[in-house]
C-alpha atoms as one frame of an Amber mdcrd trajectory, in Angstrom:
protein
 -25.827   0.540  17.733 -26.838   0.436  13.982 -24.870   3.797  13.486 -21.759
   2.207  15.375 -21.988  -0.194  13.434 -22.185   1.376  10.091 -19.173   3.201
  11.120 -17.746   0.881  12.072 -17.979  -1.247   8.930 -17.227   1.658   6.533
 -13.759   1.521   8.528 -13.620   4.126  11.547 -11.383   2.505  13.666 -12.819
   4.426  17.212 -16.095   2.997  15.958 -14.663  -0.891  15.369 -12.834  -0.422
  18.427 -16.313   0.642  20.871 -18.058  -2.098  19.469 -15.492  -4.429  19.484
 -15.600  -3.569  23.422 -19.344  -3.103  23.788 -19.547  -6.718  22.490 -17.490
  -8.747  24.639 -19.079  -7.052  27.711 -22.685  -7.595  27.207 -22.541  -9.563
  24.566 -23.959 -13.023  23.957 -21.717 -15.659  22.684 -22.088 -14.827  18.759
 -21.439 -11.047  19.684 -18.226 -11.959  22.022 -16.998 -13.533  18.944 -17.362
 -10.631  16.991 -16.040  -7.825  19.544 -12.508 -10.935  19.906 -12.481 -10.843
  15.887 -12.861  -6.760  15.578 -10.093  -6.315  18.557  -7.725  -8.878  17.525
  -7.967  -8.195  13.894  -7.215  -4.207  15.164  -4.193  -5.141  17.084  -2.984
  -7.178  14.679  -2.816  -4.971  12.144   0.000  -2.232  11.971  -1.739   0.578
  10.908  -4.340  -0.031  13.440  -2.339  -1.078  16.637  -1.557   2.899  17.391
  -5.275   3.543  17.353  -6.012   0.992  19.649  -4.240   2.324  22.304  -5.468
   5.577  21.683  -8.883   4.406  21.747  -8.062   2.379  24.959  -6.434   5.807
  26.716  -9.586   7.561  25.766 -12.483   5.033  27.102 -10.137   5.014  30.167
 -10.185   8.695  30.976 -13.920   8.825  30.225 -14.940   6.117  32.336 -12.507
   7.892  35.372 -15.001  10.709  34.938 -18.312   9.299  34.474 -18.192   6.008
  36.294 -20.641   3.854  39.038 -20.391   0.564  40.360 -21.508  -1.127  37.509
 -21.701  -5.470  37.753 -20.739  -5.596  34.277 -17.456  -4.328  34.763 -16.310
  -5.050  38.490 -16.140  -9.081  37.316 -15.731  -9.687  34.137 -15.087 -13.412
  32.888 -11.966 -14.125  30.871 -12.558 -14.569  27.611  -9.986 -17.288  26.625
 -10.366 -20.378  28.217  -6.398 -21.247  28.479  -6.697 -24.653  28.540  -4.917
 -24.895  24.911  -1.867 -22.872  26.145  -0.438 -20.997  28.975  -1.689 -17.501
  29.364   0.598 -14.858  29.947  -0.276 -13.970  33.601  -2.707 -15.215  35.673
  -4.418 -11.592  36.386  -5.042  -8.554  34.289  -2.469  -6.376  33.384  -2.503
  -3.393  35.559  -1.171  -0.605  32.946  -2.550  -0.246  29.879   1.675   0.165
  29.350   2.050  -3.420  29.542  -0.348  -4.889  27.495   1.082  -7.131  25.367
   0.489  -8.848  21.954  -1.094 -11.950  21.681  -1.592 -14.589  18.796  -4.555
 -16.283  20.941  -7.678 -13.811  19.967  -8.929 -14.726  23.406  -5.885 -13.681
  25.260  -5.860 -10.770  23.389  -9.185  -9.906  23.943  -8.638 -10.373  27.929
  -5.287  -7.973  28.447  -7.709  -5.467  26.540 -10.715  -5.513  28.839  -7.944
  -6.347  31.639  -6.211  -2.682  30.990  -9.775  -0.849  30.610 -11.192  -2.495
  33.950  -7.821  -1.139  35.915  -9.077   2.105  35.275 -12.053   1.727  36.902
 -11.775   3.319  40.689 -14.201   1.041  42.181 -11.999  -2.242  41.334
């Protein structure tokens, strides 16, 4: 984690992006918060955006080969509360295709995890 993290601060994108994911799933609270900022700042940005997807289309063809029922990732709770404003859809996205921009970190942070957890065969 320290060397993800490293990389991650000295600005490798496929680094920010892993533990911007790794994070929000088994993260507490003040590492949820982190992963949201690290992913939302990524897709916000427009040199960055590409590389998310690409990051996304790679952890989803690696967890296709390598994957078990994991608990983790069969469930996960949604990250933005949407009590402040309407979320986009009331389910995760099921293509990576169709996930959208969002101005709500939270929201963005759930079509993320939404398009990565579609991949999974067991779901």
């Amino acid at each position: 984690m320290e060397n993800l993290e490293e990389a991650a601060n000295s600005g490798h994108a496929d680094a920010a992006y892993a533990l911007g994911i790794i994070y929000i799933f088994v993260g507490g609270d003040e590492l949820k918060r982190k992963g949201m900022s690290l992913l939302s700042g990524m897709k916000k940005s427009g040199i960055l955006k590409g590389r998310v997807k690409l990051c996304r289309d790679n952890l989803r063809a690696l967890l296709r080969m390598i994957w078990v029922k994991n608990p983790v990732f069969l469930n996960p709770t949604p990250i933005c509360c949407a009590m402040t404003h309407e979320r986009k859809t009331s389910s995760w996205p099921m293509d990576a295709d169709d996930v959208e921009e969002s101005t709500c970190e939270g929201c963005a942070c759930d079509e993320e995890i939404g398009a990565i957890c579609a991949a999974l065969p067991y779901r």
